[in-house]
Residue, then its C-alpha position, 0 to 999 in steps of 0.5 A: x562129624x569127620x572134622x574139627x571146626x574152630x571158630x576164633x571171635x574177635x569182640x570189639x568193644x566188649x562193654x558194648x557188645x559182649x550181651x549179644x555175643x553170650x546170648x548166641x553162644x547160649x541158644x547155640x550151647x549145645x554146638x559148643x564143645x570147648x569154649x575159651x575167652x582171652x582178653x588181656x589184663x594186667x594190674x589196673x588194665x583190662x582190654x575192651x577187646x577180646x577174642x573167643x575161641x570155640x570148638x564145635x560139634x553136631x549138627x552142621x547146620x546149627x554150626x552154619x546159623x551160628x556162623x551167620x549169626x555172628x557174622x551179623x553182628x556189628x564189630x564181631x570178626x569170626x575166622x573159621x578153621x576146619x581140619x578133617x579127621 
């Protein structure tokens, strides 16, 4: 591959949809170079939102249905960045 693909994923309402998003990330793990989760938490808080950034690599395809996949999903935000080599 000559570029560097991220992708951010904003999840709202992680208690209601994190399941689906784990199970994407698991049938497309092999695409998935770096993965890191942020969500803010402080004492006795813990957000309900959060964000996940994944790097990917492969095959291109499989990165375009895992896009399409995450798009479908209800209260999922992707941003998608790509810098070439």
């Amino acid at each position: 591959m000559n570029e560097f693909i991220i992708f951010g994923i904003y999840v709202k309402e992680r208690s209601k949809n994190a399941l689906a998003v784990q199970n994407l990330l698991t049938k497309y793990g092999c695409s998935i170079k770096t993965r890191i989760g942020l969500h803010e938490v402080s004492g006795s808080f813990c957000s309900n939102s959060g964000l996940i950034l994944l790097e990917l690599t492969g095959d291109k395809s499989e990165i375009e249905n895992l896009e399409k996949a995450l798009q479908a999903l209800e209260e999922i935000e992707i941003q998608k960045m790509v810098f070439k080599k």
